[in-house]
C-alpha positions in Angstrom: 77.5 46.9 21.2 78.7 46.8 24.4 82.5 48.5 25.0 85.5 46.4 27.2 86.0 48.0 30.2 89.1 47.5 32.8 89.6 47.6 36.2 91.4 51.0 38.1 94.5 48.6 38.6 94.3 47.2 34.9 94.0 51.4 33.9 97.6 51.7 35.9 98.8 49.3 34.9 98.3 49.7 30.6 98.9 53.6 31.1 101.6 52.9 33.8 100.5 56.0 36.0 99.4 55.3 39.8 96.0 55.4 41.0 95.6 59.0 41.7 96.0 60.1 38.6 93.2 57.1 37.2 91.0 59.1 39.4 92.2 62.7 38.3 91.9 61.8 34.4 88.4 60.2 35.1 87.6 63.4 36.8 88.5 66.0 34.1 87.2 63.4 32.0 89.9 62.3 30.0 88.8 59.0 30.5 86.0 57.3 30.5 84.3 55.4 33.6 81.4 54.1 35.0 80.8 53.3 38.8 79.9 49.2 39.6 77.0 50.5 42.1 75.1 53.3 43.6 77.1 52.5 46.8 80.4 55.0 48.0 82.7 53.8 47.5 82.7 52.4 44.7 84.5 50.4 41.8 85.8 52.1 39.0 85.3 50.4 35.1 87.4 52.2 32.7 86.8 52.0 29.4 89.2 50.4 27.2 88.7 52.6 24.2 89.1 55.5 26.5 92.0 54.5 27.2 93.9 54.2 24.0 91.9 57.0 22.7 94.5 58.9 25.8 97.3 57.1 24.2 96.7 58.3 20.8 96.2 62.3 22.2 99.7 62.0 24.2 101.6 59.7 21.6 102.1 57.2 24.0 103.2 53.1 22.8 100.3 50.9 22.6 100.8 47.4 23.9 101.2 44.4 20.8 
């Protein structure tokens, strides 16, 4: 089964948190991502489930 991913901006936008701290939670690796291509720089896909598996750790509102 292949998982939903979203775009860096998408990621802002549901966790409502600016770019640099996408980066910084992909990083520690609180979330989830994959790069698009080999190439630097490169697009970010951050996995949905990822992302409301964050949500669910801090308590935050999910979207309805």
């Amino acid at each position: 089964m292949d998982r939903e991913a979203v775009t860096t901006k998408q990621a802002m936008e549901i966790l409502e948190v600016s770019k640099t701290t996408i980066s910084r939670l992909v990083r520690s690796g609180e979330l989830e991502a994959y790069k698009l291509t080999t190439a630097l720089p490169s697009p970010l896909r951050i996995y949905l489930d990822s992302i409301e598996d964050l949500k669910r750790r801090r308590q935050m509102p999910t979207a309805q």
